[in-house]
C-alpha positions in Angstrom: -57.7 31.7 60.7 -60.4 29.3 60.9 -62.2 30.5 58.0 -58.9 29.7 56.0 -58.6 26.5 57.6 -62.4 25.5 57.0 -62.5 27.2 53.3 -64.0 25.5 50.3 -63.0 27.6 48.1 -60.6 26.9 45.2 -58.5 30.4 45.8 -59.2 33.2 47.7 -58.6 37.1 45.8 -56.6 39.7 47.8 -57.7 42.9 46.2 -55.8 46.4 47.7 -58.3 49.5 47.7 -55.9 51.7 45.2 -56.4 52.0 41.5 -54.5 49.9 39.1 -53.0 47.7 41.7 -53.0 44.1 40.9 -54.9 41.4 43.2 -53.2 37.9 43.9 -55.2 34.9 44.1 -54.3 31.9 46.5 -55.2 28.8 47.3 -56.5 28.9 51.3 -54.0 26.6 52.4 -51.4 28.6 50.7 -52.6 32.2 52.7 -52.6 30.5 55.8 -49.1 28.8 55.6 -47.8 32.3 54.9 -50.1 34.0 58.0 -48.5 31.0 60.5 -45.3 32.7 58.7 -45.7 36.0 59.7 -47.3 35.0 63.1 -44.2 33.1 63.6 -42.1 36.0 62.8 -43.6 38.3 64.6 -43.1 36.4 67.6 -39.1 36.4 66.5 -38.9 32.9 65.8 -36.9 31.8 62.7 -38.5 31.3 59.6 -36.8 28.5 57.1 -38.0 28.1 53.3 -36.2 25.2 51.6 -36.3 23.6 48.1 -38.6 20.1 48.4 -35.4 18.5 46.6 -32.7 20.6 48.5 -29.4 18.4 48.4 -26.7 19.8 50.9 -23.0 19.2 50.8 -21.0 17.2 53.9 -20.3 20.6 55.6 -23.7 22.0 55.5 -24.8 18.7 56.5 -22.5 18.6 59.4 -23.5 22.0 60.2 -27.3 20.9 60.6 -26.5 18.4 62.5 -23.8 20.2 64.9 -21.0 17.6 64.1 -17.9 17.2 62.4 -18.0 16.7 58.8 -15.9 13.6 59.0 -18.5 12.8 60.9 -20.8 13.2 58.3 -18.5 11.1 55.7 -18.0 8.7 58.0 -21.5 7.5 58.3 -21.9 8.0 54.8 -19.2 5.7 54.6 -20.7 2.9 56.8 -24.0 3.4 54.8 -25.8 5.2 57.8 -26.3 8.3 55.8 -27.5 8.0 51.8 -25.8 10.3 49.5 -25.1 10.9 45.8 -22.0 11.6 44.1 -21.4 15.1 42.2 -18.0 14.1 40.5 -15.8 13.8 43.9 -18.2 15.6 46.1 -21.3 14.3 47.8 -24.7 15.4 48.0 -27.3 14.6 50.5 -30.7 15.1 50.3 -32.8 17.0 52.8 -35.5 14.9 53.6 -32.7 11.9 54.2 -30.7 14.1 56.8 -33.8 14.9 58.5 -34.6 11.1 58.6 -30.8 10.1 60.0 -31.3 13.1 62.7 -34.6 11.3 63.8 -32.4 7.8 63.8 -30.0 9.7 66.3 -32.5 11.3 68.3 -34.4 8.1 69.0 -30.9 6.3 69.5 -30.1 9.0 72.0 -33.1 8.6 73.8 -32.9 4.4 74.0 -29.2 4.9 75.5 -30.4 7.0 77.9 -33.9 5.0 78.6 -31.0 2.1 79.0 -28.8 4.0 81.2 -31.7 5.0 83.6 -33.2 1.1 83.5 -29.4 -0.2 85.0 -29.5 2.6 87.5 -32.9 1.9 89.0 -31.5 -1.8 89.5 -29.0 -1.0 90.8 -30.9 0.8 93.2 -29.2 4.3 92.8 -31.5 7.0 92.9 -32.0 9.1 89.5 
């Protein structure tokens, strides 16, 4: 692994020892995203590939997020959420859902950091 992450070279050959069996050439970084892959597999954790430009609907998007999906409309609605419309239905981007679930996680952890900060004057104990 660290030869693949300190590699200078432009692709790397993987040949097979049998006759007439083609070889596959890749770029380090490529061969090492796939071994943290199959390390991560082998270690039974799931394993994700998605589009760079994948666009979900409001149910898949609810179901990333564990909500409702007039959850999901509804911040779309109040311009929380960025979409784009396929004839009646909407599409949201990948990369903008992960954003908004960043938005709520930090917006979870301020409400919490606030609820803790009242209790401590308050003087009960946490």
């Amino acid at each position: 692994m660290a030869a693949l992450d300190h590699s200078r070279a432009s692709t790397i050959r993987l040949v097979t020892d049998g006759k007439n069996m083609p070889s596959v050439e890749l770029p380090p970084k490529a061969l090492r995203m796939v071994a943290d892959m199959l390390g991560m597999m082998a270690q039974r954790q799931p394993v994700v590939l998605l589009p760079q430009k994948m666009e979900l609907s409001t149910q898949g998007a609810a179901a990333f997020l564990n909500v409702s999906r007039p959850f999901v409309v509804k911040q779309i609605d109040e311009g929380r959420l960025p979409c784009r419309k396929v004839g009646r239905h909407r599409r949201i981007l990948f990369d903008d859902l992960i954003a908004y679930q960043q938005v709520l996680h930090e917006e979870a952890e301020a409400a919490l950091q606030a609820l803790a900060d009242q209790a401590q004057a308050l003087g009960l104990k946490t």
